[in-house]
N, C-alpha and C positions, 0 to 999 in steps of 0.2 A: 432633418434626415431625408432621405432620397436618394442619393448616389448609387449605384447599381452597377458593378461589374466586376469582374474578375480581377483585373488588374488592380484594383483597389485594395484585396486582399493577397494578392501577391506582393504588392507594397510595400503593406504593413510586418508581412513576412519578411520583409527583405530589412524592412527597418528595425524590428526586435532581433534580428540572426547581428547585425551592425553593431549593437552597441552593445555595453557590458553596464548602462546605467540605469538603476531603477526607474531616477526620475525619467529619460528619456524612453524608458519603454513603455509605461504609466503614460503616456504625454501624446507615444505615439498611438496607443490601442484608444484611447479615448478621443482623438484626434478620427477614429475609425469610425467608433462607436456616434460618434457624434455628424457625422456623413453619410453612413451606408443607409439601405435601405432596414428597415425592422426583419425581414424575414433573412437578407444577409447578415444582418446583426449576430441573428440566433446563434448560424452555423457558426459564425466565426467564435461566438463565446462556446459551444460546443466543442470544438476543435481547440479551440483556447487552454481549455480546463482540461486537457487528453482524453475527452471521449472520441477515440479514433477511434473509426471503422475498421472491420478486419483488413485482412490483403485480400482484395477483386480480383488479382492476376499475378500470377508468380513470378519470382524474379529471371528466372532464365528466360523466359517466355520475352517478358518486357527487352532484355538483353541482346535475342537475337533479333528480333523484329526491329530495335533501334539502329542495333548494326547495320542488317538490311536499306533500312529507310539511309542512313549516315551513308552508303554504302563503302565501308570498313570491314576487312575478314574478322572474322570474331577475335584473331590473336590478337591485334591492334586495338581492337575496341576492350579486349581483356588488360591490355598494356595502359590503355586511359581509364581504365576503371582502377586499376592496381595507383594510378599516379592518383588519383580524384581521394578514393576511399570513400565514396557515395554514389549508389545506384539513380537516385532522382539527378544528381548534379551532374554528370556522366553523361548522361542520356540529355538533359537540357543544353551541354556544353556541345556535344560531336552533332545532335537536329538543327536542317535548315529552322531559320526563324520566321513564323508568321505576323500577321498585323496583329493578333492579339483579340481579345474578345472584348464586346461592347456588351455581352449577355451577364450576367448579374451571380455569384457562388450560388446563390440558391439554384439556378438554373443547372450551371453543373454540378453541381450534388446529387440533385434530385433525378434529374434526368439523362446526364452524360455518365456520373460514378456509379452510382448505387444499383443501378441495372447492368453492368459489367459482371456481375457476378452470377446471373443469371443465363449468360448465352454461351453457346459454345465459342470453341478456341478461334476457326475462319473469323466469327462475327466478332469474337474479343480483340482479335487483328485488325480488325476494318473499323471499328470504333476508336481504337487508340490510336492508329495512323491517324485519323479523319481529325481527333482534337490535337492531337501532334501537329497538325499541317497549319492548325488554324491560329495559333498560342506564340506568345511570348517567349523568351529563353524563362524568365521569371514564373511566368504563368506556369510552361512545362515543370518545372524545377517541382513548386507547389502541387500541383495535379499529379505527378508524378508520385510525391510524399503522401496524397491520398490514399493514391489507390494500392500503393505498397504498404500502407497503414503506417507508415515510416514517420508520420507526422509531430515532429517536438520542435519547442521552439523555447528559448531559455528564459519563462515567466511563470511565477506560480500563478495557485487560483486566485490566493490574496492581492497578487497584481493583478489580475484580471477585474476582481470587486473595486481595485482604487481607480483601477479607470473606469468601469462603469460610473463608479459615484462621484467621479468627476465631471465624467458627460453629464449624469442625470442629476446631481443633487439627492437622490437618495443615500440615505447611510448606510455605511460598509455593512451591519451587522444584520441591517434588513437585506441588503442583497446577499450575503450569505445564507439568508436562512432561504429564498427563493430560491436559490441556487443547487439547493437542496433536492436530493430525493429522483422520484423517475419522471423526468419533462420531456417533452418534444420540442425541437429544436423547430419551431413556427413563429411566425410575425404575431401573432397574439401570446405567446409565450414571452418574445421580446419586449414587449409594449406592457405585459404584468409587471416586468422588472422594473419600467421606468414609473411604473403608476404611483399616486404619490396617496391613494390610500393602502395601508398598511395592514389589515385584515387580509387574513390567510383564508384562502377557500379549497385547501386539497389539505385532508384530514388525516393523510396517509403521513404528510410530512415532516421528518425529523429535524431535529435542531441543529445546526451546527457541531462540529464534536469539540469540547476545549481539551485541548492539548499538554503536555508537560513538558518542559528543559528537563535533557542531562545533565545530573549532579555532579559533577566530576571530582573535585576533591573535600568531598564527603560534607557534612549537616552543620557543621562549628560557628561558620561563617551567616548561619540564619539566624543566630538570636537566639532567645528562648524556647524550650520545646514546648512550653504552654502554650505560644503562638500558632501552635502548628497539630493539624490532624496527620496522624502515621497510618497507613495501611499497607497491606501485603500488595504487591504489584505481578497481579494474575497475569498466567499465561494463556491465554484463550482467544477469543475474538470479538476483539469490542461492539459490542453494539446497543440500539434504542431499544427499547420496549415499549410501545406507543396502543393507547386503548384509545380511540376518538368514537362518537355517535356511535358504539354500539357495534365499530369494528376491532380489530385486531391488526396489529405490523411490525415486523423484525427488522431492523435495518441495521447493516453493516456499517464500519467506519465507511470502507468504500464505497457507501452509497449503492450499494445493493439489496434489494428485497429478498430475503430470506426466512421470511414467516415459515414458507412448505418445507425447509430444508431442518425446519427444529420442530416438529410438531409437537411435541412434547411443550414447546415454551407456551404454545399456542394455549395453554389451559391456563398458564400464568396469566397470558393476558386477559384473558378472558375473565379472571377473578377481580381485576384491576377496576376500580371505578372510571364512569368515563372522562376525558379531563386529563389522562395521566400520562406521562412519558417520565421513563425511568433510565437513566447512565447506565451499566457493567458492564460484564463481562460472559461470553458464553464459555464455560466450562466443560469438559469433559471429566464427571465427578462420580464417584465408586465409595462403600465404605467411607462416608463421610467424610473422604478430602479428595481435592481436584488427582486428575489423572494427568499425566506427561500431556505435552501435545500431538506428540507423534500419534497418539491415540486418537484426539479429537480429527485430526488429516486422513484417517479411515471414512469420518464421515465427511468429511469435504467435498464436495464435487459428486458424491452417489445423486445419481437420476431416481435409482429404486434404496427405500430405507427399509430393508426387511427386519421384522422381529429381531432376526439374532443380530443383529449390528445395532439395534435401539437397546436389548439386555445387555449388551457386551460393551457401549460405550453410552452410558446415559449421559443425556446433560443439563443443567441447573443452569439458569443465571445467579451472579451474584452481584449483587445493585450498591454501588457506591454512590450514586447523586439523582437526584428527583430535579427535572426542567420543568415540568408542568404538575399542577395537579387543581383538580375540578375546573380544567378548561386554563387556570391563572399561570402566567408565563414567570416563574420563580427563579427565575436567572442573577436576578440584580441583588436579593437575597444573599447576604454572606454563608458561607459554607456551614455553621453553625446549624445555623435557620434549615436549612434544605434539611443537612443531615437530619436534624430533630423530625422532622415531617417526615423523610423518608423511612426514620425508626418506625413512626407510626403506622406510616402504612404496612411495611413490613408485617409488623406483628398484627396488624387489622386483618392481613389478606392469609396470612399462616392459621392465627386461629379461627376462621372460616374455615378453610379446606380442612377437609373430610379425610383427605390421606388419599388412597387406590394407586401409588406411585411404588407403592411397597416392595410387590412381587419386580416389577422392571427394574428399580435399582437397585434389588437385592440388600435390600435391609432389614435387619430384623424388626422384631415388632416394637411399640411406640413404647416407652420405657420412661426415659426421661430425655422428654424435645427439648433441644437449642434450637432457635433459628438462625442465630450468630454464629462466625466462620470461628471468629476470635474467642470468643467463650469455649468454643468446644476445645481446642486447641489448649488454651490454660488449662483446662479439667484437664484434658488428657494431660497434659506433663505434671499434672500436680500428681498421678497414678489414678485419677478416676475411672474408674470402669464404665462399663455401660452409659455412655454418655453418649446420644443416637442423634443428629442433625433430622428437624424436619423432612419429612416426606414431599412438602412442595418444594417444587421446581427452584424458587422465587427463596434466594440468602441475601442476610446482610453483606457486606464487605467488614472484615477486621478494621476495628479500631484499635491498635496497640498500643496499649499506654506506654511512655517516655520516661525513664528518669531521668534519662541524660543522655545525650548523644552519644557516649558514649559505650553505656548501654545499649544502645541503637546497636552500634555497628557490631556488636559482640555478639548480639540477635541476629545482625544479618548472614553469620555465617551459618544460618540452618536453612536458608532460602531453599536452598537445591534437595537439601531431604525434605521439603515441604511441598517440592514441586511451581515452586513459585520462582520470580525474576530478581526480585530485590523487593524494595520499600516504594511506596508513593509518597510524598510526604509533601500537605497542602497547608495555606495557607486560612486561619481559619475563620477569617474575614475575609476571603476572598469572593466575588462572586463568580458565575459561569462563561466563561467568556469564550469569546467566536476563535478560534482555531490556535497557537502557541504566542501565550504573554508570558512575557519571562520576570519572575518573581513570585509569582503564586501557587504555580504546581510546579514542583520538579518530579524525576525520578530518579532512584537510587539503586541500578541495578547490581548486581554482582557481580565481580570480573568475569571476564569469558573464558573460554575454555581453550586451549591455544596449543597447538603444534609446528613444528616446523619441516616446513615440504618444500620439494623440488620445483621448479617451474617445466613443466614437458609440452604444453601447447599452448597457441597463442592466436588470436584473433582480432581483426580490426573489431575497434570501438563504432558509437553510433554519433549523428551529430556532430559537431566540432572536434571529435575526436576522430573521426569516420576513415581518414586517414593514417591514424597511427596503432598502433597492436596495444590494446588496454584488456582484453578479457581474455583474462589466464586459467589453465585448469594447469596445479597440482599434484603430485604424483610421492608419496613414501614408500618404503622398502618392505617387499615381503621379503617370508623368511627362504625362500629363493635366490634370493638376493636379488630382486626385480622390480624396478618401479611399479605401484600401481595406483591410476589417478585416482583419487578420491573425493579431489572438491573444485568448482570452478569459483575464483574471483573477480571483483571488478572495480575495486576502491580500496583505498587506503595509502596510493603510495602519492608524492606531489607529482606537478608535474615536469618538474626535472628529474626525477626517479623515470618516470613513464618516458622520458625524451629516450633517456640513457636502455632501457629495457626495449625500447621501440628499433635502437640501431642494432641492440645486442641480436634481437629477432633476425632481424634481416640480413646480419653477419654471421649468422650463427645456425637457418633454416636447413633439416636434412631433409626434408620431407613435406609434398603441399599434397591436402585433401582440400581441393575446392577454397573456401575462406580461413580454412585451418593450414598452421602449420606445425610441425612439431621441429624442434630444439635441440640442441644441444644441454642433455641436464645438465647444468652446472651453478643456476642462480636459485639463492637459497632463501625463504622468505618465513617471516612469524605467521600463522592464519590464527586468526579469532573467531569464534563462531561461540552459538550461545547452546546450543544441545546438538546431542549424539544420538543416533538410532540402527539397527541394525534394519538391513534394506536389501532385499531380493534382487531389486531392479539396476545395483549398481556392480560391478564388477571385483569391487573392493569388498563390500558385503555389507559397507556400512553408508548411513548421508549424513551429513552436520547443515542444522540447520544457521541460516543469515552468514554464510562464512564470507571473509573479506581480511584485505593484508594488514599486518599491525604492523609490521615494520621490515623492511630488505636486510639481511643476516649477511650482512656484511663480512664477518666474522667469521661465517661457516662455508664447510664445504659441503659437499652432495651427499659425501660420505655421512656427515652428522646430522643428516636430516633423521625424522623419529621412524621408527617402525609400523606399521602397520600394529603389528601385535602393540605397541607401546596405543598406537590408537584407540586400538578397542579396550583396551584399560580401562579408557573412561567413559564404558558404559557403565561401570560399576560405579561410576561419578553420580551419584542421586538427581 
């Protein structure tokens, strides 16, 4: 390793944007990794994996100042951006071109980007003209996609780990666990990845997340249900529970530190021996069963968690799988084995605690404890009464017993009064493994919930698509008789659907707001989305969460798209 410059990593840019082959993107980042210098390494794995920076300079800003530099009146330059359908490419295409830089990505990173966002607008001008002058069309293109935060490039993290472990010889499963958690993007951060001892020295660090496939037409096709553990497939936010030397850590799938944002878990962990890291789920849970999400999204993102928002939306973990315990890394352990050990601990760390969660979750007094999701749920439908979920934080996950698939799915239609997605349903010789292997977890959600609406505005897509109008917002009938948008899309149609919607756009525009344009309502589409909430903030009254197209309605006119009122329907949908 040693190579050091910019153009190195605009390259590599240029070569994963080129092809559409794994083996050759794999071929090309390792090809990188295995030249650049340790501290370029970093950034590029950083940037790799989408930890992009935010936007340093806004885009009209970069717009006219290129124009100026190009010197093109803005209509003209508006006329190559409308042809391009990307700000970075745009701007790299109409600037003279420089020799290019011999200085190294860490260089600009560190000291051309990330101090951009600090200066005023004059000095914001004279630092992007000054690397403008000096760059590559390539180089711009890249620097460009920085500083607008705009940075993707069509590789997951998993490819990112096969070429690392290509360059280094280290295993995929170790550099995913390094990969992990909160790093700095530093030449000694680089150089831990490639170290080839495998002792972990940052205590905070979670494991890998293992993953599930969509089950798509249904459990029949797995064999036996003996072979397989069933559990309820919570709606909340995955994440670790990690107790090391006598600290405490919450980590999100997304590899975010969230320990302060659930204080309340902060006592689970705290009961946890040290040694432990525990799988679930964070909950937002009431009267001994989980609450919608739309509840838990109250506390998302609060800077301040005042009393009445911690009485009003408690939350519980509930732990489906044990990674560690007393330090021992129990991955390779079949699902069996985990489960069994994380029973124990469950109930070691429940009948410890003392209770004092009483008054916050509003439960009455201790009567007769379950600390199982699934026990309490049989009681209640068998008519038992007074059947009270532990007071700690810290639940089992459902074990559902099986008779038969069929049974399964007959069960599944209570998901949505239960506040849950569907089933998990794993394998029970499975062990834990680094991010989605297909055959041992799937999931078995529930259909979604589905309307059909109008197409009313339309916008270029990002990336490869950058060019042509992919993100739609929606619009059904109030009792007015007046469209009103409800939901934005961005997937689900191919892309001959999206060529054909792309020409319709632009034959069919009455109206341009900046990057928006609005339509001609006539094209009529299925949307799926998995829950419904009512919502202040949207004009409609209501927001559906995850919405996306199921299918172009071919069939339909504008007229028979659904009503509003038929929308709100299904809030009364469990």
């Amino acid at each position: 390793m040693g190579r050091a410059a910019l153009k190195a990593f605009a390259q590599l840019y240029a070569d994963l944007d080129e092809t559409t082959k794994t083996s050759g993107k794999v071929a090309a980042m390792s090809r990188y990794f295995s030249t650049a210098s340790p501290a370029d390494a970093a950034w590029a794995v950083h940037f790799l994996i989408g930890r992009r920076p935010k936007r340093l300079v806004s885009g009209p800003k970069m717009y006219g100042w290129a124009a100026e530099v190009a010197g093109l009146p803005n209509w003209l330059f508006g006329e190559c951006y409308d042809a391009v359908g990307d700000m970075a490419e745009t701007i790299a295409a109409v600037l003279p071109e420089g020799r290019g830089s011999d200085l190294g990505l860490t260089y600009w990173v560190t000291d051309r980007l990330l101090p951009l966002g600090g200066l005023q607008e004059a000095e914001q001008k004279a630092a992007l003209l000054a690397a403008w002058s000096e760059l590559t069309r390539k180089e711009i293109f890249v620097w460009n996609k920085l500083i607008t935060g705009a940075f993707r490039v069509g590789v997951s993290q998993e490819l990112v780990m096969r070429a690392l472990s290509q360059a280094s010889g280290v295993p995929t499963a170790t550099l995913a666990h390094r990969l992990m958690g909160d790093w700095k993007p530093t030449e000694e951060f680089f150089l831990g990845l490639f170290a080839e001892d495998s002792a972990e020295t940052d205590v905070s660090r979670p494991y890998p997340f293992s993953l599930a496939h969509p089950l798509e037409n249904g459990p029949e096709a797995l064999g036996e249900p003996d072979d397989w553990q069933v559990e309820w497939k919570w709606d909340g936010i995955r994440a670790q529970l990690i107790r090391r030397e006598g600290k405490s850590f919450v980590w999100s799938r997304g590899e975010e530190l969230i320990t302060e944002r659930f204080p309340e878990i902060l006592g689970v962990c705290e009961s946890l021996p040290n040694g432990t890291v525990i799988d679930g789920e964070l909950l937002a849970w009431a009267d001994g069963k989980p609450l919608k999400f739309a509840e838990l999204q109250r506390r998302i993102g609060r800077k301040m968690l005042t009393k009445k928002i911690l009485q009003e939306v408690p939350v519980v973990l509930v732990a489906f799988d044990l990674m560690e315990l007393g330090g021992e890394d129990l991955r390779e352990l079949p699902l069996r084995d985990r489960r069994a050990k994380l029973e124990q601990l469950v109930e070691s760390v429940n009948r410890a605690d003392t209770g004092g969660f009483s008054e916050l979750l509003g439960l009455p007094a201790k009567r007769d404890v379950v600390t199982s999701v699934d026990t309490r749920l049989a009681r209640e439908a068998e008519g038992e009464e007074g059947v009270v979920l532990s007071q700690s934080r810290l639940l089992l996950a459902s074990r559902l017993p099986v008779a038969s698939w069929e049974a399964l799915a007959a069960q599944r239609e209570d998901a949505r009064a239960l506040n849950v997605e569907g089933f998990m349903i794993k394998r029970l010789d499975s062990p834990y493994q680094v991010g989605r292997r297909k055959g041992h977890w799937w999931k078995w959600k529930v259909d979604p919930l589905t309307v059909d609406a109008v197409l009313v505005y339309a916008a270029r897509g990002s990336g490869k698509r950058a060019s042509l109008y992919t993100d739609y917002t929606f619009a059904v009938w109030d009792e007015e008789g007046k469209l009103v948008p409800f939901a934005k899309a961005y997937s689900g149609l191919s892309d001959a659907e999206i060529a054909q919607v792309d020409r319709f756009v632009r034959a069919h525009t009455k109206e341009k707001f900046g990057p928006v344009r609005t339509v001609e309502p006539e094209l009529v589409m299925e949307l799926a989305f998995e829950g419904i909430q009512l919502s202040t903030r949207h004009k409609s009254g209501i927001a559906v969460r995850f919405p996306r197209i199921l299918r172009w309605r071919h069939d339909k006119k504008p007229a028979d798209a659904d009503s509003l009122a038929s929308v709100k329907e299904l809030l009364g949908n469990p």
